[in-house]
C-alpha positions as CSV (number, residue, x, y, z in Angstrom):
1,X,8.3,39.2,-9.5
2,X,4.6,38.2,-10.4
3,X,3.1,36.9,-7.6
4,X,0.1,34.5,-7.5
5,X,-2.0,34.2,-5.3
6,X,-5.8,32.0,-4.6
7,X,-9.0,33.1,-3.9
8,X,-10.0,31.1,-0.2
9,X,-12.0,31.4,2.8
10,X,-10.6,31.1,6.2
11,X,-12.8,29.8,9.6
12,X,-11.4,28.9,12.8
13,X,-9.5,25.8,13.5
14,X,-12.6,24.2,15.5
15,X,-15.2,25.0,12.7
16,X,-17.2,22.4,11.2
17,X,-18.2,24.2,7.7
18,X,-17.2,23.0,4.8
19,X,-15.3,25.5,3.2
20,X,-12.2,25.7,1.4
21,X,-9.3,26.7,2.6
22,X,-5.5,26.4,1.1
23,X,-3.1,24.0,2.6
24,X,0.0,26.3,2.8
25,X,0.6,30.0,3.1
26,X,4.1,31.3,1.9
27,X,4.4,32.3,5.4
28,X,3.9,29.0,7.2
29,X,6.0,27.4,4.8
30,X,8.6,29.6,5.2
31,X,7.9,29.4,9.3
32,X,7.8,25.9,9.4
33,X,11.1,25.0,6.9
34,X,13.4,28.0,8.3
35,X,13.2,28.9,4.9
36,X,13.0,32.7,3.2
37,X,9.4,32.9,1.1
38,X,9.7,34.9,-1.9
39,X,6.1,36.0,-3.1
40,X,3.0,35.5,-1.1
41,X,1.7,32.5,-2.4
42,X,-0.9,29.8,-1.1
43,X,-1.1,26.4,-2.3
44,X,-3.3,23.5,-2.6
45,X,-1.0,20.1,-2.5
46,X,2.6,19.2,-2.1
47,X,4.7,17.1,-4.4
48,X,8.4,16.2,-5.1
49,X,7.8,14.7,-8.4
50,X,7.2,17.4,-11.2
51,X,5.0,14.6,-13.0
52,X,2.3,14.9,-10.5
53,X,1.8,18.6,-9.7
54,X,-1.6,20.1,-10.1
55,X,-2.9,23.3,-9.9
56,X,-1.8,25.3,-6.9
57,X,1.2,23.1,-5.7
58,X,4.1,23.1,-4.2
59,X,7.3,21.5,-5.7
60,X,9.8,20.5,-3.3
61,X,12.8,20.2,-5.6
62,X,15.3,17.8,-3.7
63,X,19.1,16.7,-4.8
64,X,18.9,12.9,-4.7
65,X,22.2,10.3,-5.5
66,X,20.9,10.6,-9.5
67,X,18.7,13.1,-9.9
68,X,18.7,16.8,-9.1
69,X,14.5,17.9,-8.4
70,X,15.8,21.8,-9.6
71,X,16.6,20.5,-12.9
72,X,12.4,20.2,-13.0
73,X,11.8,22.9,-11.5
74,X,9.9,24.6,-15.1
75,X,8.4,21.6,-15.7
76,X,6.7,22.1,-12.7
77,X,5.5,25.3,-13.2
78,X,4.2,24.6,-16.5
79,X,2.2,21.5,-14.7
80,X,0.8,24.3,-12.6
81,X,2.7,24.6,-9.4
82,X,2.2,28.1,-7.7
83,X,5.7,27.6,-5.8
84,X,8.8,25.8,-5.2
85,X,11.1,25.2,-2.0
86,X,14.7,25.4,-3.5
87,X,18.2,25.4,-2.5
88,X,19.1,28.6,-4.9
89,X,17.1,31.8,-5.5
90,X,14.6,31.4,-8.4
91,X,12.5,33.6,-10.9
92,X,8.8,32.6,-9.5
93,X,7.2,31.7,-6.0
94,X,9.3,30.4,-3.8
95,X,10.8,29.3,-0.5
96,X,14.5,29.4,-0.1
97,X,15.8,26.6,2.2
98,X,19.1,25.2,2.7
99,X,17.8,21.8,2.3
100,X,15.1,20.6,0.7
101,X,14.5,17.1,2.0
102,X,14.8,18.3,5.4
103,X,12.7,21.1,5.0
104,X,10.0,18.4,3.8
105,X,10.8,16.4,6.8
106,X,10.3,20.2,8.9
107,X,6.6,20.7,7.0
108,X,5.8,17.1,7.7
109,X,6.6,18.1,11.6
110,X,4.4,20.9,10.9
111,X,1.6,19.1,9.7
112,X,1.3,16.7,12.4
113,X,1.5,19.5,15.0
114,X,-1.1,21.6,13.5
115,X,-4.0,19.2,13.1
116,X,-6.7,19.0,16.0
117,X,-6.7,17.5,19.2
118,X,-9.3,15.3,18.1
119,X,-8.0,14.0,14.9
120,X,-6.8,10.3,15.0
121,X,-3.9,9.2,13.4
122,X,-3.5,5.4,12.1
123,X,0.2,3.8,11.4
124,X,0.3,0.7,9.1
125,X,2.7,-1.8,7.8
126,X,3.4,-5.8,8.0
127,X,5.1,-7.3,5.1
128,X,2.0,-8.3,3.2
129,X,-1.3,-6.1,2.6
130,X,0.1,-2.6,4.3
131,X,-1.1,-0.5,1.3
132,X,-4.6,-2.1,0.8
133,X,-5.1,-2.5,4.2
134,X,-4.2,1.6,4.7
135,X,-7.1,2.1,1.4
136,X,-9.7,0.1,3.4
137,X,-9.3,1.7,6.4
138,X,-9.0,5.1,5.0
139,X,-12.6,3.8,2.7
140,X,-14.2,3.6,6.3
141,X,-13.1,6.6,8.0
142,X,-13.2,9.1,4.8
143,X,-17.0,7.7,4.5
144,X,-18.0,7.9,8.4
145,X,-16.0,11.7,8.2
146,X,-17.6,13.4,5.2
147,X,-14.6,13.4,3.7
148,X,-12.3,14.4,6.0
149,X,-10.1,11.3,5.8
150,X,-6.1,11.6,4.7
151,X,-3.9,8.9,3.4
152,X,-0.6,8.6,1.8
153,X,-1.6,7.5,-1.6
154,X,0.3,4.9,-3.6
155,X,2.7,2.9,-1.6
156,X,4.0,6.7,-0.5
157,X,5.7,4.6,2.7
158,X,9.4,5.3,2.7
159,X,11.2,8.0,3.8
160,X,10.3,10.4,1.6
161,X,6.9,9.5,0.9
162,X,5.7,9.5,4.5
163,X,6.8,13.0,5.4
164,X,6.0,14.1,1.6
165,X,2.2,12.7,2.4
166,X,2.4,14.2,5.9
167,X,2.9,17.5,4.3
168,X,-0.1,16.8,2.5
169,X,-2.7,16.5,6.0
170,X,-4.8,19.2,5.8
171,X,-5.0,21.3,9.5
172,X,-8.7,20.0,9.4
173,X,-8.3,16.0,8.9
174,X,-10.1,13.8,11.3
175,X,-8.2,10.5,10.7
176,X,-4.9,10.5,9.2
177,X,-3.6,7.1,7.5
178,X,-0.5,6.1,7.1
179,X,1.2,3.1,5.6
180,X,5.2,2.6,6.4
181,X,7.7,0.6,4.6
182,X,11.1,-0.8,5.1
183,X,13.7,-2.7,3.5
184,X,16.4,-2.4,6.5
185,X,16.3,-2.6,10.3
186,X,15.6,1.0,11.9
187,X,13.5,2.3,9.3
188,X,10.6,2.1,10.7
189,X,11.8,3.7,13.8
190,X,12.7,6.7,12.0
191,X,9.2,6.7,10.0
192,X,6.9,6.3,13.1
193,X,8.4,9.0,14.9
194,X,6.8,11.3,12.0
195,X,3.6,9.8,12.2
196,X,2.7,9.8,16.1
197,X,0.4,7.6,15.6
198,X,-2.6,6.7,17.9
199,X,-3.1,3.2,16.4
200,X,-0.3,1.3,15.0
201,X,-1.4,-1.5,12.7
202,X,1.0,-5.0,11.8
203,X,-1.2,-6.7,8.8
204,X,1.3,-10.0,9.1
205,X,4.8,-11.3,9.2
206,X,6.4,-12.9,6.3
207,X,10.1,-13.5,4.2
208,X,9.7,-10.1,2.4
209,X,13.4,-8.7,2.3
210,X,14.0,-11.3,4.3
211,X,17.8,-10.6,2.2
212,X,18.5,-7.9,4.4
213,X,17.2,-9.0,7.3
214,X,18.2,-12.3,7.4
215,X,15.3,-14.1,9.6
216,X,11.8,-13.9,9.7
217,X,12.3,-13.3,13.5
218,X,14.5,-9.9,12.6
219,X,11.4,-8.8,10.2
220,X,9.0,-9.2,13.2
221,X,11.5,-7.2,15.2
222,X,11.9,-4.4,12.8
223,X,7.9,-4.3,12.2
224,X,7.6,-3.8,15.8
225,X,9.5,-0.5,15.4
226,X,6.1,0.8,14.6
227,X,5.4,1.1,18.6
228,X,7.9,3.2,19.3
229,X,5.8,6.2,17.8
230,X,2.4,5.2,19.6
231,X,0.7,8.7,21.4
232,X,0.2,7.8,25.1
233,X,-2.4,5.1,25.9
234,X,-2.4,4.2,22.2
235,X,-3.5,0.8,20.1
236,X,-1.3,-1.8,19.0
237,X,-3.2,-3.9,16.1
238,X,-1.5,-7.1,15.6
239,X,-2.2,-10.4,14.1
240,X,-3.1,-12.9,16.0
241,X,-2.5,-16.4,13.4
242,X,1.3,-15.2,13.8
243,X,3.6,-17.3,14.8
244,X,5.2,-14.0,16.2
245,X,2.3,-12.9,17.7
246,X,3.7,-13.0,21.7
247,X,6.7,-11.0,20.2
248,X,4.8,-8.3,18.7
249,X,2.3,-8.2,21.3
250,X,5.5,-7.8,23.9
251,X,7.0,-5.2,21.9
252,X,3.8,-3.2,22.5
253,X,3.1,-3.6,26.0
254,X,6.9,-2.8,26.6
255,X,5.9,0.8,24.9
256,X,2.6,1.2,27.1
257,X,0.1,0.0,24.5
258,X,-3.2,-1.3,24.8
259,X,-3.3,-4.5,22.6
260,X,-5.7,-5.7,20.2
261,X,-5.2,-8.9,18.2
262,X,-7.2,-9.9,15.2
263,X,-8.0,-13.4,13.5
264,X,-8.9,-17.4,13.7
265,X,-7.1,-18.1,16.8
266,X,-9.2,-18.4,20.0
267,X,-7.5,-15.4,21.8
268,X,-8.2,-12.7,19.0
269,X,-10.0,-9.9,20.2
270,X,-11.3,-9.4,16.8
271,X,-12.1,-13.0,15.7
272,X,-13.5,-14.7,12.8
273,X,-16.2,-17.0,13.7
274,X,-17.6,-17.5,9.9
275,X,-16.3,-16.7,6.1
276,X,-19.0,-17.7,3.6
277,X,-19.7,-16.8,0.2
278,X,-21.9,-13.9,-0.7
279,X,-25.2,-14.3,-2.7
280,X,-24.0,-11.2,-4.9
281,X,-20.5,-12.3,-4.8
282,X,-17.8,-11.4,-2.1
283,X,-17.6,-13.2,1.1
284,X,-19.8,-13.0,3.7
285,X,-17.8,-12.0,7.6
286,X,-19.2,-13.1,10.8
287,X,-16.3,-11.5,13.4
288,X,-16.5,-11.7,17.0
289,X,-15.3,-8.3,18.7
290,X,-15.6,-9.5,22.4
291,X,-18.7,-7.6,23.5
292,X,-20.6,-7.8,19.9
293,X,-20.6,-9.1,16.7
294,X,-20.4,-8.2,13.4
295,X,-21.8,-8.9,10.0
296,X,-20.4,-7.6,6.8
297,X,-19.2,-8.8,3.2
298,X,-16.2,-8.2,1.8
299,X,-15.8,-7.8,-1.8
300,X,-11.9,-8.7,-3.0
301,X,-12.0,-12.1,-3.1
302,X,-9.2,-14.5,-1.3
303,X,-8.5,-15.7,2.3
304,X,-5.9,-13.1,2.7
305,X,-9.1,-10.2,2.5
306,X,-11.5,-12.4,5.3
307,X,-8.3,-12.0,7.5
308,X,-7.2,-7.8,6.4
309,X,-11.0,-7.4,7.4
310,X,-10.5,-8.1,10.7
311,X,-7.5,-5.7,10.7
312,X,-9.5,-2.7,9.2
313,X,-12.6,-3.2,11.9
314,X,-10.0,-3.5,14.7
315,X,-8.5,0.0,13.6
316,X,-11.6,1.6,12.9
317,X,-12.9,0.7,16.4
318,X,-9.6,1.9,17.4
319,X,-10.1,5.6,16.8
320,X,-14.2,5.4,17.6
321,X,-15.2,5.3,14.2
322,X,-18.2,3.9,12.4
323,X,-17.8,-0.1,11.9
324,X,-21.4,0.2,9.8
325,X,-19.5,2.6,7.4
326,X,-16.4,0.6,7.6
327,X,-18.5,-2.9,6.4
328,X,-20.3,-0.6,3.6
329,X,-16.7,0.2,2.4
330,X,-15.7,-3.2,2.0
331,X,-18.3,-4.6,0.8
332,X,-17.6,-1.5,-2.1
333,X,-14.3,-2.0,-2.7
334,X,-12.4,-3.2,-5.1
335,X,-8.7,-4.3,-6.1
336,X,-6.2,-1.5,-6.8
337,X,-4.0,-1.2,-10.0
338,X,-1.3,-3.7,-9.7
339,X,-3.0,-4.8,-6.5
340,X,-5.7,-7.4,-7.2
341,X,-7.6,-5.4,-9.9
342,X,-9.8,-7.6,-12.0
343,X,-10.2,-6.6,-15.6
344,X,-12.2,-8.1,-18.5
345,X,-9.9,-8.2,-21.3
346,X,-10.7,-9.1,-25.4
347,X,-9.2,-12.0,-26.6
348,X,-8.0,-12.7,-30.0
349,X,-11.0,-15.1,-30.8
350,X,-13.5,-12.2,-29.9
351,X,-14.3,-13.4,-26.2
352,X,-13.9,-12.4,-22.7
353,X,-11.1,-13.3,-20.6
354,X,-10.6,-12.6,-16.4
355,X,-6.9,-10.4,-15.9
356,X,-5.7,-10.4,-12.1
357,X,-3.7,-7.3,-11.7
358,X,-0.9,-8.0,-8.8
359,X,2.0,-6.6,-11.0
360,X,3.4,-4.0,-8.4
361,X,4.7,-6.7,-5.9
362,X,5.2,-10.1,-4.6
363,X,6.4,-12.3,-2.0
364,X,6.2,-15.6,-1.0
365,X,3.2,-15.2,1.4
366,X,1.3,-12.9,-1.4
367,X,1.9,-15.3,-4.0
368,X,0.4,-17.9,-2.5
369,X,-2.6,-15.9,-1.6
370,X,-3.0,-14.5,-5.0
371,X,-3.0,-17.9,-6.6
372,X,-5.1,-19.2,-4.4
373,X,-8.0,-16.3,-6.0
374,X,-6.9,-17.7,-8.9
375,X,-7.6,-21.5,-8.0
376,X,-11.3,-20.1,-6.8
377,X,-11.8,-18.0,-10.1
378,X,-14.3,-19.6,-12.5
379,X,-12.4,-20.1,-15.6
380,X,-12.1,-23.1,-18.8
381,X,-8.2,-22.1,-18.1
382,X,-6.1,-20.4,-15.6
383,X,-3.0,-19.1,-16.6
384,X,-0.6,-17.9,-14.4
385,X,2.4,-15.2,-15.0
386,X,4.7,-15.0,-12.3
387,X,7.6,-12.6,-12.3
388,X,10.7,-12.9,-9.8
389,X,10.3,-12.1,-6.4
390,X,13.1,-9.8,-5.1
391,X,14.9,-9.4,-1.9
392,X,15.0,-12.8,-0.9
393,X,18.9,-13.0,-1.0
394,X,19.8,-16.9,-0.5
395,X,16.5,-17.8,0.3
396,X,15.5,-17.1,-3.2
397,X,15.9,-20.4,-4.9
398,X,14.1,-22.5,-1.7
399,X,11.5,-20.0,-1.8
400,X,10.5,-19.4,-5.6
401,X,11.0,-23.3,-5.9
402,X,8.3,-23.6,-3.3
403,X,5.6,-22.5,-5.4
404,X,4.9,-25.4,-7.2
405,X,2.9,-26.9,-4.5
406,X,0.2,-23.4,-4.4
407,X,0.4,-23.4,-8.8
408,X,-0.5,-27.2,-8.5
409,X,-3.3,-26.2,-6.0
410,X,-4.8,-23.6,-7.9
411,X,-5.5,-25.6,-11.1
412,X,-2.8,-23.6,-13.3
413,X,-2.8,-25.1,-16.6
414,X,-0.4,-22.4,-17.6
415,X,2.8,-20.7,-15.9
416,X,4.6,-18.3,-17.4
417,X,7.8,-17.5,-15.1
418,X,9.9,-14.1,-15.8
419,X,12.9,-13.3,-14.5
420,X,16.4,-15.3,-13.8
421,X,15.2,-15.9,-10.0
422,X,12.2,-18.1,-11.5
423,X,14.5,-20.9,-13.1
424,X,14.6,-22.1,-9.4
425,X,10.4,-22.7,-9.9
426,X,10.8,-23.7,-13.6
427,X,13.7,-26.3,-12.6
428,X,11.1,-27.5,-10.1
429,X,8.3,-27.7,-12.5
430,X,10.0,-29.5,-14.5
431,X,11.0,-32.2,-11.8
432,X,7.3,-32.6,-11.2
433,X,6.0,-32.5,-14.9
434,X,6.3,-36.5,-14.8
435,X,4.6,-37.1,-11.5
436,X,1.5,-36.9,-10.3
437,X,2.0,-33.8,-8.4
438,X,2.7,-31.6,-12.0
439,X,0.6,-33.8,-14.6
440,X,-0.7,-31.5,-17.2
441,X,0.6,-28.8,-16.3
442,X,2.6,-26.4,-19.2
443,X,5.0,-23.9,-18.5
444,X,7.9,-21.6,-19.8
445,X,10.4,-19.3,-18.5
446,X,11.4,-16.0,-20.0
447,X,14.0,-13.8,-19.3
448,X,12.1,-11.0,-19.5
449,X,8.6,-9.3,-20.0
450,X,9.6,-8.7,-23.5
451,X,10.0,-12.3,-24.1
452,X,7.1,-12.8,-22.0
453,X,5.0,-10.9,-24.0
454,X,5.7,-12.9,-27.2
455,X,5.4,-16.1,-24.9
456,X,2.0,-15.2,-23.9
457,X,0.8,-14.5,-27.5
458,X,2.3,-18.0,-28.9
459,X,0.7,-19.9,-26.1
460,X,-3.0,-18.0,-27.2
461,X,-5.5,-16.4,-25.0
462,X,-9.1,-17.3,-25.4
463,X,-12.4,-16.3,-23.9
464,X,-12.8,-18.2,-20.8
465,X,-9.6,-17.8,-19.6
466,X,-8.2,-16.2,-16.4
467,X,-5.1,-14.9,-16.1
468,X,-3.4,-14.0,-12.7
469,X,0.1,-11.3,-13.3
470,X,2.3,-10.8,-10.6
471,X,5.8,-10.4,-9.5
472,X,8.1,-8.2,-8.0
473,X,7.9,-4.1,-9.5
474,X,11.2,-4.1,-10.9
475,X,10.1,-7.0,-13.2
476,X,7.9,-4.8,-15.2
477,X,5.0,-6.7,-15.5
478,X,2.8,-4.0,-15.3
479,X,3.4,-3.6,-19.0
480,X,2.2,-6.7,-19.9
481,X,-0.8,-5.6,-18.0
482,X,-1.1,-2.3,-20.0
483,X,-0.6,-4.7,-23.0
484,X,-3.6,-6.6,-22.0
485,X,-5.6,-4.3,-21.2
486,X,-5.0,-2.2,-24.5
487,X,-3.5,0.8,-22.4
């Protein structure tokens, strides 16, 4: 059997250089997973997804309810893996295991046991802002480090994506950030209890998957989960605008944590005094933090980012680190892909046209924040493509039909609604088109972003124009964004 192995430096745990060293030997896999470790191998990065293996990884090749990982198992390879934890003996690299997901699960335990004594470890979630909440803070801590920050990347927050980007810490990370997700009660339970965190951040409440929850008062509950993993005297980070605010902050004294609330109300410990627009664009934060205050500017625009501010300086103070290099980092950064991105786009008549990227998701407490940037978003138009919001069960057609009031707000002159849980807001819109309320405002509904796309092509873009897209994932509008964009 040809076995591959890396060229690397080793140093002490404690050392302070910075030199390379692998993530994984065969033998700590194998150590860590119970597993048997056929070559002697080291490797650079972990993934479950043959699609996004790099040089040097590791392919954990699960069974799922669809998909069997081993059928990937060469495509891996030829993406560059160095080795693979099967269930069944194979021709390269590799640890056996009798299964994989819980030998992920057992190298996520790893992982978390190994780092320093010193390294901080961050929990997020809420129902709105979790993953670019998680990017900010991780911006301000990977900066203040030298680059010795970890994340989960993406919206990596379920049960296989937390342990999967567990597996991923390196033994030398000094702040570990991690975002956790749920669509049932108990998930978070089981997710925190990986993570250990020392701060445990709640961005907001609001009706997402409200459908399997059934209250707004059962989502609170199930984000509160996220204390029962909090390290010995550690931080609870909670908002403090939330109507569930005494309930989170009783779930986290109940689990010995220190509190720390953030936003307008008088009894935030991180508070906003001021939120004014920014000479070079970007709003301009005056926060009160109890024994100082701060100054910094935040570049994503909307009211949603003034308050997620407040949330990233609370954390960052948190785990001691630097709240000059955390305001630096927001005033840098900018929206993700599908998360408040803001291209320039060509338009058929040769001019320039504003694209708000919020294709990946969408509730009813995002939507109206995201329109809102659109209402404040110099434009001769504003055009507004909204696809279905899922998981909203029976409070679907209330809550989509609600919108008309924030579209009206934001000066749509356009909305363009996909998906069958939209003819709630079109029905709606079309109640209104003959008062005051909905005067001059056009819309259309499509089935689909197929139909969409055509839609959008009959109505005409032209320079000038803004256009906001979002919806729920599963709508697909990120195509019509790719379309857009000419990806």
């Amino acid at each position: 059997m040809m076995v591959v192995r890396a060229r690397i430096m080793d140093w002490p745990a404690v050392a302070e250089d910075n030199l390379p060293r692998a993530l994984w030997s065969a033998a700590e896999i194998a150590a860590a997973t119970g597993g048997v470790a056929s070559g002697d191998f080291l490797i650079s990065n972990v993934a479950t997804d043959s699609r996004e293996i790099v040089e040097g990884g590791l392919f954990v090749a699960m069974r799922g309810e669809a998909m069997d990982g081993h059928k990937f198992i060469a495509t891996a390879f030829d993406h560059g893996a160095t080795a693979a934890i099967v269930e069944r003996p194979i021709d390269q690299p590799h640890v056996l295991v009798k299964d994989s997901f819980a030998a992920l699960q057992a190298l996520a335990r790893a992982a978390r046991d190994r780092v320093l004594p010193t390294t901080r470890i961050i929990g997020v979630t809420g129902s709105v802002g979790k993953t670019s909440v998680k990017e900010a803070i991780f911006a301000a801590l990977d900066r203040s480090s030298l680059g010795r920050a970890h994340r989960s990347v993406k919206s990596y927050n379920n049960h296989v994506g937390v342990p999967l980007s567990l597996a991923r810490m390196p033994v030398r990370t000094k702040y570990g950030i991690f975002e956790m997700g749920m669509n049932h009660a108990g998930e978070i339970a089981g997710l925190t209890t990986q993570v250990r965190p020392h701060v445990a951040v709640i961005t907001n409440i609001a009706p997402a998957h409200i459908e399997n929850l059934g209250s707004e008062a059962a989502i609170a509950a199930a984000k509160a989960e996220i204390f029962a993993g909090l390290q010995a005297g550690g931080t609870a980070v909670i908002p403090a605008d939330s109507e569930y605010f005494a309930a989170l902050r009783d779930a986290a004294v109940a689990r010995g944590a220190k509190v720390v609330s953030f936003g307008r109300a008088a009894h935030a410990d991180v508070r906003l005094l001021d939120a004014l627009p920014g000479m070079l664009g970007g709003t301009l934060i005056t926060a009160d933090l109890g024994d100082a205050r701060l100054c910094y500017t935040v570049a994503a625009p909307g009211e949603h980012w003034v308050i997620n501010s407040l949330a990233v300086m609370a954390a960052v103070r948190a785990v001691g680190g630097d709240l000059g290099a955390a305001g630096l980092a927001l005033a840098e950064m900018q929206g993700m892909a599908g998360r408040g991105a803001r291209i320039d786009i060509i338009t058929p008549d040769g001019g320039k046209a504003l694209l708000i990227d919020e294709s990946y998701n969408a509730n009813p407490a995002s939507m109206r924040s995201t329109l809102a940037v659109l209402g404040h978003s110099p434009a001769q138009r504003r055009i507004a493509v909204l696809g279905s919001m899922k998981e909203l069960g029976d409070f679907a057609p209330g809550l989509h039909a609600a919108l008309v009031e924030p579209i009206v707000e934001a000066g749509v002159d356009f909305a363009l609604l996909v998906g069958p849980e939209m003819v709630a807001l079109a029905e709606e819109l079309g109640k209104s088109r003959n008062s005051s309320l909905g005067k001059g405002l056009a819309f259309a509904h499509c089935a689909n972003v197929d139909e969409a796309r055509v839609a959008l092509a009959d109505f005409g873009l032209i320079g000038g124009d803004a256009i906001l897209i979002k919806g729920s994932n599963s709508v697909g509008l990120g195509a019509l964004v790719a379309t857009l964009a000419g990806k």
